[in-house]
DRENMIMAR-885174 format. One line per field, with one value per residue (C-alpha): residue in three letters; x, y, z negated. Coordinates in nm, 3 decimals. Example, Ala and Ser with C-alpha at 12.3 -4.5 7.8 and 13.67 -1.06 7.14 Angstrom:
type	ALA, SER
x	1.230, 1.367
y	-0.450, -0.106
z	-0.780, -0.714
//
This chain:
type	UNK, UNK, UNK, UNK, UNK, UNK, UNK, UNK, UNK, UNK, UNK, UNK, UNK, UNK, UNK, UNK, UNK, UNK, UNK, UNK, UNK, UNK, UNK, UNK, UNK, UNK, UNK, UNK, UNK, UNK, UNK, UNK, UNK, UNK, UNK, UNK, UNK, UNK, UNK, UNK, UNK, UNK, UNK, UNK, UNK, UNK, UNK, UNK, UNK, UNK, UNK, UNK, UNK, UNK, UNK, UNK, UNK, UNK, UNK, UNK, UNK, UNK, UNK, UNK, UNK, UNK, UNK, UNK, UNK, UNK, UNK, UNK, UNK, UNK, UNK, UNK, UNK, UNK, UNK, UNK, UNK, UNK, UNK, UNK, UNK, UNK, UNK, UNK, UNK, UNK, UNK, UNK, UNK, UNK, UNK, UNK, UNK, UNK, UNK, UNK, UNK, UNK, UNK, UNK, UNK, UNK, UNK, UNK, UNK, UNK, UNK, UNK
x	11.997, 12.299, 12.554, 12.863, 13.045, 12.747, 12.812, 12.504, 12.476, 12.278, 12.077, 11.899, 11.631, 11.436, 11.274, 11.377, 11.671, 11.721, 11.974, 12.152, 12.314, 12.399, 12.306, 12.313, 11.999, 12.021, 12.293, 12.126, 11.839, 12.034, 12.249, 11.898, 11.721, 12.026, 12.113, 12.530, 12.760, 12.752, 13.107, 13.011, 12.682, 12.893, 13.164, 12.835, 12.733, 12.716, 12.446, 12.142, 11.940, 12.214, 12.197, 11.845, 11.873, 12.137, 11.979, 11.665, 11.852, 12.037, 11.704, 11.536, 11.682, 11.541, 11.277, 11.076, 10.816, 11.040, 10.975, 11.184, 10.953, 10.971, 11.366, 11.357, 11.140, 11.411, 11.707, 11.491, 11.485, 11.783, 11.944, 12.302, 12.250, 12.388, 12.704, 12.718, 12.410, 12.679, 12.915, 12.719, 12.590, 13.003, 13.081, 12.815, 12.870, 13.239, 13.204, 12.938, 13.227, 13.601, 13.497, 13.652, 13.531, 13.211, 13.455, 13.773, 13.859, 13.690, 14.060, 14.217, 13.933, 14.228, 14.473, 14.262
y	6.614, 6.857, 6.772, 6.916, 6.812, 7.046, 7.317, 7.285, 7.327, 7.217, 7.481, 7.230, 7.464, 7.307, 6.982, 7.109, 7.072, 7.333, 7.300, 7.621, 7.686, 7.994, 7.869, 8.164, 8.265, 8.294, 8.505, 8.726, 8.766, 8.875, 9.113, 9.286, 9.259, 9.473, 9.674, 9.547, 9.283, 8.956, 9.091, 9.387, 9.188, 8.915, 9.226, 9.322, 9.002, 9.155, 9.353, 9.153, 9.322, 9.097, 8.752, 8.756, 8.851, 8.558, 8.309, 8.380, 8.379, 7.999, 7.851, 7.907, 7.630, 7.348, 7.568, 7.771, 7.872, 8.097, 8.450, 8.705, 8.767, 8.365, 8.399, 8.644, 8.396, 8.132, 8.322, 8.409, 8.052, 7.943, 7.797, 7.912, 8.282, 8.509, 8.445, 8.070, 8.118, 8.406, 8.105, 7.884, 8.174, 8.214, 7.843, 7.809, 8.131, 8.070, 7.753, 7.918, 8.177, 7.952, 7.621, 7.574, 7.300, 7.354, 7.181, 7.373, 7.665, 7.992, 8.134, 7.979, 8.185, 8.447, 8.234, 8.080
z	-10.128, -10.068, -9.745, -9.864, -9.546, -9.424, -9.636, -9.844, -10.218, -10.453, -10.712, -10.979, -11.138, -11.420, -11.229, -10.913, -10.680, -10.416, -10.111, -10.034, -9.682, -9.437, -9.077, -8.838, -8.818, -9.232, -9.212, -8.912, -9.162, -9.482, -9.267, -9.082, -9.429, -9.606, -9.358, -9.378, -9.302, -9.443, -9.556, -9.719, -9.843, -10.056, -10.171, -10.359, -10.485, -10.802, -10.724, -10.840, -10.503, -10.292, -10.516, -10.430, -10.047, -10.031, -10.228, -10.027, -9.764, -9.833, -9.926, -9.540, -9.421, -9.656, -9.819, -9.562, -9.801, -10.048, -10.005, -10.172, -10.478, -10.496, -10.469, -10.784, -10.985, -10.894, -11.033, -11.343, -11.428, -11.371, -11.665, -11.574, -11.546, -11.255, -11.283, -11.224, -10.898, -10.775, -10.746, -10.600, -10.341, -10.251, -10.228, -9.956, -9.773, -9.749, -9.592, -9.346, -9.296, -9.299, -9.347, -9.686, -9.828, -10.093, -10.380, -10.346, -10.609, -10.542, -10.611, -10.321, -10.122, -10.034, -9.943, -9.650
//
């Protein structure tokens, strides 16, 4: 189950529940795996190539086994669509980065 005081999220996908997070050495990974910041990574979230680096990425933690053909099958069936995993992505990463807590608005993200 998701820690939200830990910055984890959770990613229900069909029958299963997946805990997202951004320790370190997740981050580390994304950035060498990309070849950019974890900045310039989430600035591109849009780009489908990055939701799948992150979300493979936030599931190392909790789900050592998910490679990033495994992280693409994920997103496919995920009922909410890209949009919605995007969010979920940012909520985790921005706690990894400032702390905000995983249930405040995404809006207030600039104000922090």
């Amino acid at each position: 189950m998701a820690n939200p005081l830990k910055g984890e999220v959770e990613l229900v996908v069909g029958e299963m529940t997946y805990t997202l997070c951004f320790p370190s050495n997740a981050v580390v990974e994304v950035e060498q795996l990309l070849g950019d910041s974890i900045g310039g990574i989430a600035g591109n979230i849009v780009k489908v190539e990055h939701q799948r680096a992150l979300l493979w990425s936030a599931l190392q933690k909790h789900h050592k086994g998910v490679d990033l053909l495994k992280a693409g099958e994920i997103m496919d069936d995920f009922d909410g669509g890209l949009e919605p995993l995007a969010e979920k992505l940012v909520r985790a990463l921005r706690f990894r980065l400032s702390r905000a807590p995983i249930d405040a608005p995404l809006t207030d993200a600039a104000e922090q």
